[in-house]
C-alpha positions in Angstrom: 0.0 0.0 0.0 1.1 3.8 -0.7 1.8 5.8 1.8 1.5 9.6 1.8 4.0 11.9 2.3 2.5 12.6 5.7 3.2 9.5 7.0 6.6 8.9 5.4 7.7 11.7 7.3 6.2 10.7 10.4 8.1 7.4 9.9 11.2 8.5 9.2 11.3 11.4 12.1 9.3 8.3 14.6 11.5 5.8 13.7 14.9 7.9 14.3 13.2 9.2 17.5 12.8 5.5 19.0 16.2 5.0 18.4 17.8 7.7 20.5 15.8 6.4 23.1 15.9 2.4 23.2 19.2 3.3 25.4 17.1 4.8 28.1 13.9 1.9 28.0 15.9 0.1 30.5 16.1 2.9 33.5 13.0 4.8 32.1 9.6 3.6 33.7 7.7 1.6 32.2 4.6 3.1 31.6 6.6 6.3 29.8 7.8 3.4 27.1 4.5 2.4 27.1 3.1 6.1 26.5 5.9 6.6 23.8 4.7 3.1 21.8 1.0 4.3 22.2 2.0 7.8 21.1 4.2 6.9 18.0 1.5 4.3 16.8 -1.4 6.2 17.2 0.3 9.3 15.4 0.8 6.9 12.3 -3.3 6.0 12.6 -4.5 9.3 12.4 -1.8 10.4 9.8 -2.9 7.3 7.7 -6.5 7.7 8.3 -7.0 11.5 8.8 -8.2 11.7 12.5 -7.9 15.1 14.1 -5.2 16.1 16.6 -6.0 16.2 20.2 -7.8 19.7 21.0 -5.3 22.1 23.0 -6.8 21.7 26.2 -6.8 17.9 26.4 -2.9 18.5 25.2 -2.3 21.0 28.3 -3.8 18.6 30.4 -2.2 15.8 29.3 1.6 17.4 29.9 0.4 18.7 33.5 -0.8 15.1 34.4 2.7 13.8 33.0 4.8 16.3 34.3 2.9 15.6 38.0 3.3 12.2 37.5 7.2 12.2 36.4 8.1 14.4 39.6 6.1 11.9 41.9 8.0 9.2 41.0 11.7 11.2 41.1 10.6 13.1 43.9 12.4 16.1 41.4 12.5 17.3 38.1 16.2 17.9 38.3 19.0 15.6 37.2 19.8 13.2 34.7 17.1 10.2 35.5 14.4 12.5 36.3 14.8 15.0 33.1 15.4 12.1 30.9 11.8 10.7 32.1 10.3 14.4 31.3 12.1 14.7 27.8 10.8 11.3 27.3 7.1 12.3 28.2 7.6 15.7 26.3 8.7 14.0 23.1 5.2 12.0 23.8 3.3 14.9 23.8 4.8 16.8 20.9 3.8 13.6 18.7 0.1 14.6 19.3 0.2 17.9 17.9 3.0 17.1 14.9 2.1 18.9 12.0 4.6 21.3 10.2 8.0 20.6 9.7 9.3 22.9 12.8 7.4 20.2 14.5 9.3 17.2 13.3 12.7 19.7 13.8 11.6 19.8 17.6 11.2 16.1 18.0 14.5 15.7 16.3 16.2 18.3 18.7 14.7 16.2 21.4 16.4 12.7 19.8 20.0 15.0 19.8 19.6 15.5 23.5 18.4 12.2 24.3 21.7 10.7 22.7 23.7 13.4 25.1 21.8 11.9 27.8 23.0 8.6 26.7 26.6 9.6 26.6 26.3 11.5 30.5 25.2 8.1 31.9 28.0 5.8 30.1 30.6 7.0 27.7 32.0 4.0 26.7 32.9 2.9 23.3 30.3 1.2 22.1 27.6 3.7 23.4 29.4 6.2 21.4 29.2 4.1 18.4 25.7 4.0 18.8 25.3 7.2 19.7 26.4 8.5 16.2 24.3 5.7 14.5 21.4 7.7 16.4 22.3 11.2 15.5 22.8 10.0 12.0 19.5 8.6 11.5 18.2 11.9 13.3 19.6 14.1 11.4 19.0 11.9 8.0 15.3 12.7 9.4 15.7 16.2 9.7 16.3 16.3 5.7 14.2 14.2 4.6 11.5 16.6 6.7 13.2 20.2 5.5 14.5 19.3 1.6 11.4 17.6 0.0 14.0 16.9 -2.9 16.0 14.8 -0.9 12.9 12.5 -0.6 13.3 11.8 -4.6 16.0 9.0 -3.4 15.7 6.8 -0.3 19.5 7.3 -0.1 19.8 10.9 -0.8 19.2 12.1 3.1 21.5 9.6 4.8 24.3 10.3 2.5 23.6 14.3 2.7 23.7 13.6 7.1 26.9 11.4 6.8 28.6 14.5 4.9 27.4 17.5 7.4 28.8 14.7 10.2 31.2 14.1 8.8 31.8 17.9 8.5 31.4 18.7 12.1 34.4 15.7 13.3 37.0 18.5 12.9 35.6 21.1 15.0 34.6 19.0 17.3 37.8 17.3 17.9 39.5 21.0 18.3 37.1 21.4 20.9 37.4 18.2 22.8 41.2 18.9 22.7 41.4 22.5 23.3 38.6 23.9 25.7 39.9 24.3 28.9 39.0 20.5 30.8 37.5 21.0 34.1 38.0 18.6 37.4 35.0 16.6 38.4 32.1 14.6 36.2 30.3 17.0 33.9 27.4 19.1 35.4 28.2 16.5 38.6 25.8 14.4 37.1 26.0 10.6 38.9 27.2 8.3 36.6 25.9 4.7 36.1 28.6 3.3 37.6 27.3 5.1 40.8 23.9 2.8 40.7 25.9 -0.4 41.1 28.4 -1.3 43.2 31.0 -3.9 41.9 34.1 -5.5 43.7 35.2 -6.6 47.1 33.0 -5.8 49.9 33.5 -5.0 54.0 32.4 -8.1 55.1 32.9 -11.7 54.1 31.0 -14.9 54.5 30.5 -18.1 53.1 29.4 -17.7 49.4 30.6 -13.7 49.0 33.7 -14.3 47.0 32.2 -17.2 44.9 29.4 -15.0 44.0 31.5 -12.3 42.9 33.8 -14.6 40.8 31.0 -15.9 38.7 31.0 -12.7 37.2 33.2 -12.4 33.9 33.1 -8.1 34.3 36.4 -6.7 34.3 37.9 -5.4 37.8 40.9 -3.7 36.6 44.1 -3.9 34.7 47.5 -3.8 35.4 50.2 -2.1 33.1 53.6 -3.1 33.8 56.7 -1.2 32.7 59.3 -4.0 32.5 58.8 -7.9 34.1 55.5 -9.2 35.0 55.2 -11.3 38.0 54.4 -14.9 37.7 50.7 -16.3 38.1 51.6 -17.5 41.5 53.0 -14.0 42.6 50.0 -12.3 41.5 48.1 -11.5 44.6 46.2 -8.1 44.3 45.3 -7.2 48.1 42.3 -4.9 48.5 41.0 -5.2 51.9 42.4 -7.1 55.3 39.2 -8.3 57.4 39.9 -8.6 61.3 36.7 -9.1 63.4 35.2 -12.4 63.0 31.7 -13.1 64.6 31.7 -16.5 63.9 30.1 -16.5 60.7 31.2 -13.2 58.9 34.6 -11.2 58.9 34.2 -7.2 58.6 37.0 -4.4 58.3 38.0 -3.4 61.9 35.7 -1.0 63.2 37.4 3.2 63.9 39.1 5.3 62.4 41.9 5.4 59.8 45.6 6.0 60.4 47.3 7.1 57.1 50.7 6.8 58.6 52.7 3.9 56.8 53.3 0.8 58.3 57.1 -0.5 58.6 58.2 -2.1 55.1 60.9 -3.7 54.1 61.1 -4.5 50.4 62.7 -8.0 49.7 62.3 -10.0 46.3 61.7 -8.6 43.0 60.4 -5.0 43.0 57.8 -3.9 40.1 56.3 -0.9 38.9 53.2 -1.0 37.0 50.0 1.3 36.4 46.8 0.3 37.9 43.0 1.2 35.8 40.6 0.5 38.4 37.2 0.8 37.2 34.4 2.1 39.4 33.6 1.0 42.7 31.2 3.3 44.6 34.1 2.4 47.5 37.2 4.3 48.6 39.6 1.3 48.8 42.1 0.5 45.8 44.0 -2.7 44.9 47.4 -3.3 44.2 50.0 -6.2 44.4 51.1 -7.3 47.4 53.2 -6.1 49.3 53.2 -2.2 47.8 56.2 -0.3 49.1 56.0 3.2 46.8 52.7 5.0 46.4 51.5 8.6 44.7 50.2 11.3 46.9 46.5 10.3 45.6 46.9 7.1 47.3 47.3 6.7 51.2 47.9 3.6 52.8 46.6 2.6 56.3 49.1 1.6 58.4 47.4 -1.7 60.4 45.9 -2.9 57.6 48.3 -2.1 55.2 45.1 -1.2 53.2 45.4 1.2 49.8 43.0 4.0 50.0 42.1 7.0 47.9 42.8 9.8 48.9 41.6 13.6 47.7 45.0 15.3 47.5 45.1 18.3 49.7 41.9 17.6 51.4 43.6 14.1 53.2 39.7 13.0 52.5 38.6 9.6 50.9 37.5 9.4 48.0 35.0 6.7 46.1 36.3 6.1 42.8 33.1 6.5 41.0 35.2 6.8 37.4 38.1 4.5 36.2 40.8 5.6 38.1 44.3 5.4 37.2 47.4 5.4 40.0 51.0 3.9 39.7 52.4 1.7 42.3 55.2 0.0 43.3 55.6 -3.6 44.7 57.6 -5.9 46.5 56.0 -9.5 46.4 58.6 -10.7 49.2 58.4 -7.9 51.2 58.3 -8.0 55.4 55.2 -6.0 56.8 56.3 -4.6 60.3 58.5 -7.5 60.7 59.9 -5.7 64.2 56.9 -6.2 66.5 53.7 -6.8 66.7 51.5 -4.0 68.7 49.6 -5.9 71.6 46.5 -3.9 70.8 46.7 -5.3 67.7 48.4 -8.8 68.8 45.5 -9.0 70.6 42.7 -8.5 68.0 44.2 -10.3 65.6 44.0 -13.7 68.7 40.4 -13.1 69.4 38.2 -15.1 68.7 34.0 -15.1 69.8 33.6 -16.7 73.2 32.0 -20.0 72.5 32.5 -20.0 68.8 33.9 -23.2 66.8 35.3 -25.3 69.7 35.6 -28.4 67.4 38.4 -25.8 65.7 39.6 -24.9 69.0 40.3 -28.8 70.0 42.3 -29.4 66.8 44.1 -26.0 66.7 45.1 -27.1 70.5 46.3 -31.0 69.3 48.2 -30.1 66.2 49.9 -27.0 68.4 51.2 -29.9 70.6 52.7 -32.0 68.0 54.7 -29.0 66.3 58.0 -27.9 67.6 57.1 -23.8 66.6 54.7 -21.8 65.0 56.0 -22.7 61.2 55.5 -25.8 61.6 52.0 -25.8 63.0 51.2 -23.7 59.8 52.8 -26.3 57.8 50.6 -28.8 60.1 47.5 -27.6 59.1 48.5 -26.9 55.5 49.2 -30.6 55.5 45.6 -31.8 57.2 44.1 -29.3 54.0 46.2 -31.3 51.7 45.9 -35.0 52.7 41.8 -35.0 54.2 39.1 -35.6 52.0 38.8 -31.5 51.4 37.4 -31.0 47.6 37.1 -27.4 46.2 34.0 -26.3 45.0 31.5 -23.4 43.9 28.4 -25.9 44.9 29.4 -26.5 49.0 26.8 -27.7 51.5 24.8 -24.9 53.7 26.4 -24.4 56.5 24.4 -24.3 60.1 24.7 -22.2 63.3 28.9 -23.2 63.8 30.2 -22.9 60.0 33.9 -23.3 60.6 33.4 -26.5 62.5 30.5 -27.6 60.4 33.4 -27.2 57.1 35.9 -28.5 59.0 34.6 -31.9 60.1 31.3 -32.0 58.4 31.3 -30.9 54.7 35.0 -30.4 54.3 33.7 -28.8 50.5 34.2 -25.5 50.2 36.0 -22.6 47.9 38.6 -19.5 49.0 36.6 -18.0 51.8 35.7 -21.0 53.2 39.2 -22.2 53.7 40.6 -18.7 54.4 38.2 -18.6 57.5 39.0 -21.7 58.9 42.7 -21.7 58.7 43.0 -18.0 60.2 40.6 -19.4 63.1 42.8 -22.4 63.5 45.6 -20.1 63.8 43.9 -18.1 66.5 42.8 -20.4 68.7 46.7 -21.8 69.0 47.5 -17.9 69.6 49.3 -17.0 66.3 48.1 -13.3 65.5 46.1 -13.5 62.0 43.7 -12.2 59.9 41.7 -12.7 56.0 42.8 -10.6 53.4 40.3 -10.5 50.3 41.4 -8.8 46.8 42.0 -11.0 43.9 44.6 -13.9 41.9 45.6 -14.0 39.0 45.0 -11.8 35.6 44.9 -12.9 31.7 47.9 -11.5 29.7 46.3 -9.3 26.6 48.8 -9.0 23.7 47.0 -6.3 22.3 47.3 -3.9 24.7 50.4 -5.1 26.7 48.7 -5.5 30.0 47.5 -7.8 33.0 43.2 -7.9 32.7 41.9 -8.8 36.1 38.3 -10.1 36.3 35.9 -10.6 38.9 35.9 -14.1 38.4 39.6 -13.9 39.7 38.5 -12.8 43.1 40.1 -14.8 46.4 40.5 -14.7 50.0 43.9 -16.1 52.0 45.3 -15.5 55.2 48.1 -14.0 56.9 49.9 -14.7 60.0 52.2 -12.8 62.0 55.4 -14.5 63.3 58.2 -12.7 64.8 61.0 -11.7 62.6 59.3 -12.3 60.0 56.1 -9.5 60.3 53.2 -10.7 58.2 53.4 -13.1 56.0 51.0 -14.6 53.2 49.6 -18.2 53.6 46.9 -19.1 51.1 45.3 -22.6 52.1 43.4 -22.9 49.1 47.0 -23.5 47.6 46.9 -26.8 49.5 44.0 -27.9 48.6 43.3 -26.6 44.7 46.7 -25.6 43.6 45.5 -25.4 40.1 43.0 -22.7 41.3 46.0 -20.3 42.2 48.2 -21.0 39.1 45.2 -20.7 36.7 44.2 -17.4 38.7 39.9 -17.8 38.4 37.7 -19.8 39.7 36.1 -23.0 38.4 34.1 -22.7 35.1 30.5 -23.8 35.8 27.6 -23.4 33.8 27.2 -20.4 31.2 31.3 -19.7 31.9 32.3 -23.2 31.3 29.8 -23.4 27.6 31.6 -19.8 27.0 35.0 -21.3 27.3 34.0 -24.3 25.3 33.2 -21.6 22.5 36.4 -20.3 22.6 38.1 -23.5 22.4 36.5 -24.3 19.4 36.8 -21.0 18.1 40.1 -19.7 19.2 39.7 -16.5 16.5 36.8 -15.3 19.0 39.5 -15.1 22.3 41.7 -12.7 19.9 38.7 -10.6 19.0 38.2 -10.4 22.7 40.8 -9.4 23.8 41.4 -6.9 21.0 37.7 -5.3 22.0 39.5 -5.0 25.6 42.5 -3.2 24.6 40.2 -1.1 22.0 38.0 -0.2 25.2 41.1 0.3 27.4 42.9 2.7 24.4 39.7 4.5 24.4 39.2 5.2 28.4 42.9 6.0 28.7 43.6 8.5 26.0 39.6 9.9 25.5 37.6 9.7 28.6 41.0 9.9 30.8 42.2 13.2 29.0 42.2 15.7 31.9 44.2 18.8 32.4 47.4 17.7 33.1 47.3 16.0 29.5 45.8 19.3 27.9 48.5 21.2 29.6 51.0 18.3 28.1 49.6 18.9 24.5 50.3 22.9 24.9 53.7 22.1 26.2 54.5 20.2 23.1 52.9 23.1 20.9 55.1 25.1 22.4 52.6 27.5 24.7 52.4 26.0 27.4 54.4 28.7 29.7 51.3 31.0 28.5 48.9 29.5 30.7 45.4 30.1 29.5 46.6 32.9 27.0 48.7 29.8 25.3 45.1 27.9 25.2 43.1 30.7 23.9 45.4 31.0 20.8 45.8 27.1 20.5 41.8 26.8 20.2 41.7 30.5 18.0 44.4 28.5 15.7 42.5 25.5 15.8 38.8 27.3 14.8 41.0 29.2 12.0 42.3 26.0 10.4 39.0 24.2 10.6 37.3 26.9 9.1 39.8 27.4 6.1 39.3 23.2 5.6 35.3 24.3 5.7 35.9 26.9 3.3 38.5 24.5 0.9 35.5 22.2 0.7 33.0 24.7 0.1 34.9 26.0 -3.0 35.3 22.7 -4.5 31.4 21.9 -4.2 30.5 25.1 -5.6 33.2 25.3 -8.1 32.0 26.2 -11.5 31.2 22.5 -13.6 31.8 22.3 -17.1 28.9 23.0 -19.1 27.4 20.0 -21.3 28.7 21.4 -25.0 25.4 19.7 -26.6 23.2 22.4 -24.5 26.1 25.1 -24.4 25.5 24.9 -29.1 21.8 24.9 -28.6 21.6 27.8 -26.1 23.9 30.3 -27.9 21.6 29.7 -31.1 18.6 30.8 -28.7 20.5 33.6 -27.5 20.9 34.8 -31.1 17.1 34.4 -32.0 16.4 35.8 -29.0 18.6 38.9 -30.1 16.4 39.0 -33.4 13.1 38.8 -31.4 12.4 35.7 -31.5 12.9 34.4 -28.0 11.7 31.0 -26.6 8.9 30.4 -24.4 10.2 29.0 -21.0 7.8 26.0 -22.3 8.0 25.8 -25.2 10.0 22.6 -26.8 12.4 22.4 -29.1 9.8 20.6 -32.1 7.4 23.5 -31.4 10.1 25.9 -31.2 11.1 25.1 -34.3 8.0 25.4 -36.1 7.4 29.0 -34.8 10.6 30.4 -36.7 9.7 28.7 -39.5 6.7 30.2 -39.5 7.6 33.7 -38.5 10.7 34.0 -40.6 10.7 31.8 -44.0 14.2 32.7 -44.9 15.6 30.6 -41.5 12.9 27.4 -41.9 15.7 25.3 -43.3 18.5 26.2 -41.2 16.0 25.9 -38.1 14.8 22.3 -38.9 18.1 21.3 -40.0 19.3 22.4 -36.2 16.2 21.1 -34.4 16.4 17.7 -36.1 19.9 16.9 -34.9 19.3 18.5 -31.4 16.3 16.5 -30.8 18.2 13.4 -32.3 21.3 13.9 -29.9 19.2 14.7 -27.2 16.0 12.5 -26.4 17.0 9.7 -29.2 20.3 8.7 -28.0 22.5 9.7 -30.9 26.5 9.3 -30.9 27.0 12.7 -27.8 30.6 13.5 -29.5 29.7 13.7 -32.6 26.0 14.7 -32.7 27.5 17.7 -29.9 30.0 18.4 -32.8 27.3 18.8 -35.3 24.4 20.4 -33.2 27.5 22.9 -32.4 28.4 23.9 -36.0 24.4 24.1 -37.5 24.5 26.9 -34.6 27.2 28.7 -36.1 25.7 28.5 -39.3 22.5 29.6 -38.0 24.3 32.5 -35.9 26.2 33.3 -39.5 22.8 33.3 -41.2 21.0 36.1 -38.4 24.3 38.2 -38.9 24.7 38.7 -42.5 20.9 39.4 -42.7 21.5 42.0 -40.5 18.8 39.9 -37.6 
């Protein structure tokens, strides 16, 4: 069926609308998607079928009634959720009174702001890639709406928006580059990052950390500058857990020292640059043990803890943004190998009153049977090794006493399950310990020359304190599941464990994976983590940088200036003179000379009919005339030889010019 014009434009200027918001279908409520399917499709019915528009009134009504119902369910009409919902609801409402084209300009304004919105809650990669697919299709709309000609060709208005985008990359990048970049997230806007919170958490308990490792989302990555540690040196600490309740083990409760601890590197040192992305949480990873840190990075003395750290303001800091720091590390380092303090000897002995005394009772016989405290570790480490323990992400529940229950119950468990009972057992024989929970392990990308850390490579372990020695690192799972610490993830199960069978039988798909990651990671480093020490770097290397602001001013007037010289260079070629077809160039001039002798053509008046006029009018040029007119026609509408019928059509005008002159016209 033929559709009018009408409703091809509503179509076109719909359809491009709908795709600047599918982004926002997911956080928008529902019944504003519904509105917006109800809206588009009834707009197409009454296009289609001539219905009138909604009367003014119901139309005032209707945007009250939205507008009351958008700010009851924000509780505001300010910031990026809310306003998103009210653009949404707006665009709605402007469908029912779309009529002229400044109507379908408005609706496309609305699509342009919808894709910023996009880009304010996620500027990633891909969402800019589909960003520009949106504002394409938009703007595509916009002609197709405003140049009726373009409408002749289905293809016409895409090409003509691909051009005027591809127009505006230049300026655009001079302004990315060049105006002045300012601290913080844009408008302070929360970002979507700052709705879910990813990564280690305060507390641990039976299940956390195997939760958290099902998940293939990337934690961070790690950019080394020379040697990369071996997979069984790569422990990333994040947070050391000291309280234990006899279920769950929580950060120690107070406040935070920032003074460091006592550190004395041993073993191979590396440097390496950490991405973290976002967290909601203050805390910061890095391998253990680090002995150098930036002044954005403090770390907390007991714990030996990395936190961020506002510089200046000595405040934490939740790293709601990928955030990039440099570190340095000692793997065989000795935390405060001097002394223990006994306010901290003795929280790091305590144990609930009551709590696991099946634990207590072995902790107290294998204590007996070892000469020291190294070789009670390794007596424990040895009853992990030998007894029927398996490693698993499907363990039994565990009752009221879990660390008994594991211990001479279940005995099935994963990280946290054998981090918990070994830094109990080491309690309740009096060795000072505590869990530490980060992550073990990282994938090598070739690509982009860098460690990739994933959720699934989350862990707990243990560390003791023994005298001379300070705090050292003791993972049980080790004993038990040594493959699990070389290999650096947990078990595949389920959709991860089909997912790696894919890759196995596709091995081209792990590459393209990886080189999406280092795409991504290229991307967030040099695009969304250019700040002002970069744009200071880039004046520096133009030479202005001493000129402070003055040196960015002239960078950005240079910058417009060059842009709009390339704008003019390209306007000059599109509007530069074309050579005129020779065929019409002959035939003209002889109209200009009949013209001269009064006998001008009628702006409709065809060649045939033209023809017979002069004839008529003026005997002496019928010959001439038809001699002219039949090769014009002939080279023109009958598909004669173009050279040589433009050739002859060219020289019966010069007779015919000849003729009119010697006559005297």
């Amino acid at each position: 069926m033929k559709r009018s014009p009408g409703v091809e434009r509503l179509l076109v200027t719909c359809g491009a609308l709908v795709v600047a918001l599918l982004p926002h279908l997911a956080h928008l409520p529902t019944w504003i998607s519904a509105a917006l399917a109800g809206a588009v499709l009834w707009r197409l019915l009454a296009e289609q079928r001539g219905w009138a528009l909604p009367p003014r009134s119901v139309r005032a009504g209707a945007a009250l009634a939205a507008t009351v119902a958008v700010f009851a369910g924000y509780r505001t009409l300010n910031g990026l959720d809310a306003g998103t919902a009210l653009l949404s609801v707006m665009a709605c409402l402007k469908l029912l009174e779309t009529r002229a084209p400044r109507d379908h300009a408005v609706l496309v304004f609305v699509g342009l702001l919808l894709c910023l919105a996009t880009l304010l809650y996620e500027q990633s990669l891909a969402r800019l890639g589909y960003v520009l697919v949106a504002a394409w299709l938009l703007v595509a709309a916009l002609a197709r709406v405003h140049r009726p000609v373009e409408a002749n060709s289905e293809v016409r208005p895409f090409r003509l928006a691909a051009r005027l985008l591809a127009l505006g990359l230049p300026l655009a990048a001079i302004l990315f580059v060049l105006v002045p970049r300012i601290e913080g997230r844009f408008w302070a806007l929360p970002t979507a990052s700052e709705r879910h919170t990813t990564g280690i958490g305060e507390e641990m308990s039976p299940g956390d950390v195997a939760q958290l490792g099902l998940s293939d989302d990337p934690a961070f990555r790690a950019h080394f500058g020379a040697a990369v540690p071996p997979p069984d040196d790569r422990y990333w600490r994040v947070l050391v857990l000291e309280d234990f309740d006899g279920r769950r083990w929580t950060r120690r409760s107070g406040g935070a020292d920032f003074a460091p601890p006592e550190l004395l590197p041993g073993g191979p040192e590396y440097d390496y640059r950490i991405t973290l992305e976002p967290t909601q949480r203050e805390w910061l990873v890095g391998l253990d043990t680090v002995i150098r840190w930036p002044a954005a990075v403090a770390l907390r003395s007991r714990a030996a803890t990395l936190v961020r750290v506002e510089p200046g303001l000595s405040e934490r800091a939740p790293v709601t943004a990928p955030f990039t720091y440099e570190l340095r590390s000692a793997t065989a380092a000795a935390l405060m190998p001097s002394a223990l303090p006994a306010d901290l000897a003795r929280r790091d002995r305590r144990l609930p009153d009551g709590r696991a005394p099946r634990a207590r009772a072995l902790a107290a016989e294998l204590r007996a049977g070892s000469r020291d405290e190294p070789a009670f570790i390794e007596a424990v480490l040895a009853r992990f090794r030998r007894g029927p323990f398996e490693y698993t992400l499907e363990p039994p529940p565990l009752g009221a006493e879990p660390v008994d229950e594991f211990l001479f119950e279940t005995q099935k468990g994963f990280c946290e399950h054998y981090a918990s009972a070994f830094t109990v057992l080491m309690r309740a024989a009096g060795i000072p310990a505590r869990v530490v929970v980060g992550y073990q392990g990282g994938e090598w990308n070739v690509y982009g020359g860098y460690l990739l850390v994933r959720q699934s490579s989350a862990h707990a372990w243990s560390e003791v304190w023994l005298a001379g020695r300070g705090w050292i690192r003791v993972d049980p799972t080790a004993a038990v599941a040594p493959e699990r610490v070389h290999r650096g993830s947990l078990p595949l199960s389920g959709a991860r464990e089909r997912e790696a069978g894919l890759y196995a039988a596709a091995p081209w798909l792990l590459r393209a994976r990886a080189l999406w990651d280092a795409t991504r990671t290229r991307w967030n480093e040099a695009i969304i983590g250019y700040n002002p020490l970069d744009q200071q770097a880039l004046l520096e290397r133009l030479g202005l940088g001493a000129l402070g602001w003055q040196g960015l001013a002239i960078a950005l007037t240079a910058g417009f200036a060059l842009a709009a010289l390339a704008l003019g260079a390209w306007l000059a070629w599109e509007l530069r003179p074309r050579t005129r077809d020779p065929l019409l160039a002959a035939w003209d001039s002889a109209g200009r000379a009949l013209a001269s002798a009064g006998l001008a053509r009628a702006p409709a008046e065809g060649p045939l009919d033209f023809g017979r006029r002069i004839a008529a009018a003026r005997p002496d040029l019928a010959a001439p005339m038809a001699a002219l007119v039949d090769a014009y026609v002939a080279a023109r509408y009958l598909g004669a030889a173009r050279p040589a019928a433009a050739r002859e059509v060219a020289g019966l005008a010069r007779a015919l010019r000849a003729r009119l002159a010697r006559r005297g016209r």
